[in-house]
C-alpha positions as semicolon CSV with decimal commas, in nm:
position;residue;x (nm);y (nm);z (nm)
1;X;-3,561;1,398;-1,171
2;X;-3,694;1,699;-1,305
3;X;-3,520;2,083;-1,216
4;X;-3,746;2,280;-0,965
5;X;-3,561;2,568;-1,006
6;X;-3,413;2,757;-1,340
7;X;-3,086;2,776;-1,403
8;X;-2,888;3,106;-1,407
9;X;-2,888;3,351;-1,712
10;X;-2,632;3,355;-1,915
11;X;-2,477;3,627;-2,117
12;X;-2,702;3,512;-2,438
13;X;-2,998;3,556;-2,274
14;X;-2,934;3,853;-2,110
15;X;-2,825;3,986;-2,466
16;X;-3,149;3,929;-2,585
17;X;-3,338;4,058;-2,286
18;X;-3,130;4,395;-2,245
19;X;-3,193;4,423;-2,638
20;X;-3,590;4,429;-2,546
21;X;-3,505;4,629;-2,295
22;X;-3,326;4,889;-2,574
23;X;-3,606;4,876;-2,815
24;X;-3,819;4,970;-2,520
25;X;-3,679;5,260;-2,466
26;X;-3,458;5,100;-2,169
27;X;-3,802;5,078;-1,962
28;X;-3,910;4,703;-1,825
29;X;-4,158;4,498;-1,999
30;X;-4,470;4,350;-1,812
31;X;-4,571;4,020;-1,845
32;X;-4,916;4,074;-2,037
33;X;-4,658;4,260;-2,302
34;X;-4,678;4,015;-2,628
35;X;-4,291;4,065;-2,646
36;X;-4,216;3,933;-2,338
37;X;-4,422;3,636;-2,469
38;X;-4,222;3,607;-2,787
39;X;-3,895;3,575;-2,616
40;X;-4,009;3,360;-2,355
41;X;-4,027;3,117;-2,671
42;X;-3,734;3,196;-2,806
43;X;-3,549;3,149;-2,473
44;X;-3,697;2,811;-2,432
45;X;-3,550;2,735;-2,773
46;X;-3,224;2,816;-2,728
47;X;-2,992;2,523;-2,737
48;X;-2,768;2,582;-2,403
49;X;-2,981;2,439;-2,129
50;X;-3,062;2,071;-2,135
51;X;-3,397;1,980;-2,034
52;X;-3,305;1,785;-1,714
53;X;-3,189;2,164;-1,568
54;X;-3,535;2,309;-1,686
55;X;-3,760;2,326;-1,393
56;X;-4,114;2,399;-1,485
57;X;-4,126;2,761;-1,471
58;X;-3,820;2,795;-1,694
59;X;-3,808;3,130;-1,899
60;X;-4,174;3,201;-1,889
61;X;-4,305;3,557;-1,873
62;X;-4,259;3,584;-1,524
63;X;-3,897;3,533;-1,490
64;X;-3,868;3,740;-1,848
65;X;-4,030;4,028;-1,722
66;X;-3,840;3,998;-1,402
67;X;-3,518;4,002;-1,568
68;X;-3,642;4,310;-1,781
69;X;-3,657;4,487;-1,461
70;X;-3,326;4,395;-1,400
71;X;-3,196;4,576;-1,678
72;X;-3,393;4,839;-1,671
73;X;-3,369;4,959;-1,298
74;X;-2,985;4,926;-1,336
75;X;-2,982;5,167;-1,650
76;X;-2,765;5,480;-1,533
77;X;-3,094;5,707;-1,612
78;X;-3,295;5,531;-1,386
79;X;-3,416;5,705;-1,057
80;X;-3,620;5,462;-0,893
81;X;-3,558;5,161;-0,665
82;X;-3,339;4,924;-0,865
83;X;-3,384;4,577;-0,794
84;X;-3,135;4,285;-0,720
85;X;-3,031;4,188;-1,095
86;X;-2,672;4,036;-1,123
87;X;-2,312;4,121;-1,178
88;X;-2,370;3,980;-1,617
89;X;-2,709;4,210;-1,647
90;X;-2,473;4,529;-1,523
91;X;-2,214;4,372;-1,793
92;X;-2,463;4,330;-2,071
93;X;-2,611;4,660;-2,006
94;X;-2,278;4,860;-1,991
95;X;-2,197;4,690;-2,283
96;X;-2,514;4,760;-2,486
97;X;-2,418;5,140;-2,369
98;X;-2,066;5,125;-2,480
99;X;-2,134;4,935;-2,797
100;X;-2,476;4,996;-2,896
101;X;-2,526;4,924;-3,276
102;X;-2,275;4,635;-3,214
103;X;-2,469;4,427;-2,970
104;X;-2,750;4,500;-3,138
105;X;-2,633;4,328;-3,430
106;X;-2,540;4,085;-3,180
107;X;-2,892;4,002;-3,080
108;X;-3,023;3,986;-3,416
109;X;-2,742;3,737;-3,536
110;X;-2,861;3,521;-3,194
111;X;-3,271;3,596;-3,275
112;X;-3,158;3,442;-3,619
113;X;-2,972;3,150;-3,523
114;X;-3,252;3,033;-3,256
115;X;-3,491;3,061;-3,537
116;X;-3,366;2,928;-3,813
117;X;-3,173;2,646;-3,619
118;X;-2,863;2,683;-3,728
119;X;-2,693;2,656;-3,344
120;X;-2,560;2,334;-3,349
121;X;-2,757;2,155;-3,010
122;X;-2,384;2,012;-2,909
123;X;-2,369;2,412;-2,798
124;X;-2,548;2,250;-2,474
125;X;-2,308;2,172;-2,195
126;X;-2,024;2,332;-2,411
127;X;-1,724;2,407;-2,212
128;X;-1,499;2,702;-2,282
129;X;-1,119;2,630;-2,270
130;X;-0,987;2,812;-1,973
131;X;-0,790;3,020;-2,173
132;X;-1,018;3,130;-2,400
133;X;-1,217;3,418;-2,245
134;X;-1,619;3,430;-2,269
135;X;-1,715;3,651;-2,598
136;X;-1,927;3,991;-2,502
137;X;-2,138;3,850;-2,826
138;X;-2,209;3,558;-2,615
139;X;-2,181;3,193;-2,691
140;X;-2,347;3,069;-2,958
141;X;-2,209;3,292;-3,206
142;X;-1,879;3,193;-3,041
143;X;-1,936;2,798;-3,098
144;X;-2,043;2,880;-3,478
145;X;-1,730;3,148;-3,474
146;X;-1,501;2,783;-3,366
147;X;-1,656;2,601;-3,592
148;X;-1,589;2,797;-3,932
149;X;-1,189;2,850;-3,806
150;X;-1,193;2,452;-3,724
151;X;-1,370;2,352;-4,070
152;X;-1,084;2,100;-4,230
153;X;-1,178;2,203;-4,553
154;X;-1,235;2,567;-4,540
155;X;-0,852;2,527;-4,363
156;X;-0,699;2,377;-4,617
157;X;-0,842;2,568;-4,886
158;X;-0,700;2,908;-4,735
159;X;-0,340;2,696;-4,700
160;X;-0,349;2,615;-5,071
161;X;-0,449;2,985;-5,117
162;X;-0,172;3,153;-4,932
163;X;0,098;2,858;-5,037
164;X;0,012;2,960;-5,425
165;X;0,048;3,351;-5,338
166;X;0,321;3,342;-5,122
167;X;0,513;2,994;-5,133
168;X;0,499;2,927;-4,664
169;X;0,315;2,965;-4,423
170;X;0,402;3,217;-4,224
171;X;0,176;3,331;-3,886
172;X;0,018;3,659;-4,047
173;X;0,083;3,802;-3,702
174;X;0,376;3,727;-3,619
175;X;0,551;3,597;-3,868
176;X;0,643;3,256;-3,706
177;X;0,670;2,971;-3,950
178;X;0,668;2,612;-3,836
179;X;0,840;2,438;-4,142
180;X;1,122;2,652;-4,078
181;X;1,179;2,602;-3,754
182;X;1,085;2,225;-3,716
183;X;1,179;2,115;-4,083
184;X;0,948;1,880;-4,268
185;X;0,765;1,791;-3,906
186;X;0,572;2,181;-3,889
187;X;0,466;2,190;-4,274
188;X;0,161;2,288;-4,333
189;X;0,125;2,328;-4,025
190;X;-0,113;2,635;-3,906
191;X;-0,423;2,754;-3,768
192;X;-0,696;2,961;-3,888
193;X;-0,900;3,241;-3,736
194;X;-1,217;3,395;-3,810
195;X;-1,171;3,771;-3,857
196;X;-1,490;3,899;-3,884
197;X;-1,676;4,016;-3,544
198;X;-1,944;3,777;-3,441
199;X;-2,242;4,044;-3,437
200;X;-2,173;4,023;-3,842
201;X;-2,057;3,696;-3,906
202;X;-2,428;3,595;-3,926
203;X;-2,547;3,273;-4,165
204;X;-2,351;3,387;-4,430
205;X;-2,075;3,131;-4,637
206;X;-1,729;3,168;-4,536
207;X;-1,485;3,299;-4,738
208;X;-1,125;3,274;-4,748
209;X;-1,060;3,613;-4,702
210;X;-1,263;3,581;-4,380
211;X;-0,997;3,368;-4,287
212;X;-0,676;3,422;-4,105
213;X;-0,345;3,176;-4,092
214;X;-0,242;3,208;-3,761
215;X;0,014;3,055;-3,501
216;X;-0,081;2,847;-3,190
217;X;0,016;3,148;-2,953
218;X;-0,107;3,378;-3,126
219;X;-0,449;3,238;-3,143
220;X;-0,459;3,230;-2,819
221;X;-0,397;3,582;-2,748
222;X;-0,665;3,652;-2,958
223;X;-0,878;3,504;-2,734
224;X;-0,740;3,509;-2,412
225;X;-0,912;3,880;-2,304
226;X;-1,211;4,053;-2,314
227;X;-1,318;4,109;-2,583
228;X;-1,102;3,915;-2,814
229;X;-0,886;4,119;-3,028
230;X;-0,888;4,231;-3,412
231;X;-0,595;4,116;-3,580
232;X;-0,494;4,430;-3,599
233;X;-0,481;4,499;-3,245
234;X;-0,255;4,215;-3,225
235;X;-0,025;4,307;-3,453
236;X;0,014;4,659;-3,309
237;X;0,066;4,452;-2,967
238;X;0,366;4,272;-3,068
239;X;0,505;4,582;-3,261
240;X;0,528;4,760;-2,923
241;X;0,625;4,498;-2,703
């Protein structure tokens, strides 16, 4: 049975809407705009909604230049009558405000990815681990960001790396290292994380200075907030606490 009605934005979309919206000069698009058009397309490309979901008016100018209004009326400089757009397109904006050249980036990485292809389509239905909170870059550059830190060979590549230079494997955080605490049964044990931000990860090749050797817990802190932290900012956390 076929969707008669669209599913809700998500926080990609809206990324790539409120970017219109920037370039714009944070005024809404209308529908006979060519731009509108363009991402109308790209929408319908994107690889997060499967087609049973899609109704028949899914993402097309209409609903596009609607949620350009969205974004627009809610922009602090705006004096008119806003209209009714959602809790994520007050998110997205404020973030766009807060972070400008970074979601910006953002959107380009995700205008990139939709065209060339390179989102794996297993991104639709994905489900986030409850711990893990929901990037401000969105998800698809969060699946590919999983991805490169999951890569087998990428991981053990950085462990032969860091074993040559510095003979364990210690969490570069914390310091926690499994083979000393659990003998023989945590060797080699480890996990990796992606340092670079997602707006400029892009479609490049990994490299294993990209690469972080990590603990289990502290991976997760990494993740757990909004936004994720820098390594970094970790590190500074557990110095203080």
């Amino acid at each position: 049975m076929t969707a008669t009605r669209a599913p809700a934005w998500v926080r990609d979309e809206v990324i790539l809407a409120c970017d219109l919206v920037r370039q714009n000069g944070w005024r809404w698009l209308l529908q006979t705009d060519p731009r509108v058009a363009e991402l109308s397309s790209l929408l319908q490309h994107m690889p997060l909604h499967p087609a049973g979901v899609r109704g028949p008016k899914f993402r097309n100018i209409n609903g596009v230049s609607r949620k350009t209004a969205d974004i627009a009326t809610n922009h602090p400089d705006y004096r008119g009558k806003r209209t009714h757009g959602g809790a994520l397109d007050r998110e997205v904006l404020q973030n766009f405000l807060d972070q400008p050249k970074e979601m910006a980036a953002a959107a380009d990485a995700i205008r990139s990815g939709i065209r060339s292809g390179s989102f794996d389509a297993t991104a639709v239905g994905w489900d986030d681990d409850e711990e893990v909170a929901e990037a401000v870059e969105g998800r698809l550059l969060a699946r590919r960001h999983f991805a490169r830190e999951r890569n087998p060979r990428l991981r053990e590549k950085k462990i032969r790396a860091h074993l040559s230079q510095h003979g364990s494997l210690a969490c570069e955080a914390c310091g926690f290292d499994f083979e000393a605490t659990y003998g023989p049964h945590g060797a080699r044990y480890i996990e990796c994380h992606h340092i670079l931000p997602l707006h400029a990860s892009g479609q490049t090749t990994t490299r294993l200075d990209d690469l972080m050797l990590i603990c289990a817990n502290c991976h997760r802190m990494v993740h757990r907030g909004k936004p994720w932290l820098t390594p970094e900012e970790l590190k500074r956390m557990i110095r203080t606490h």
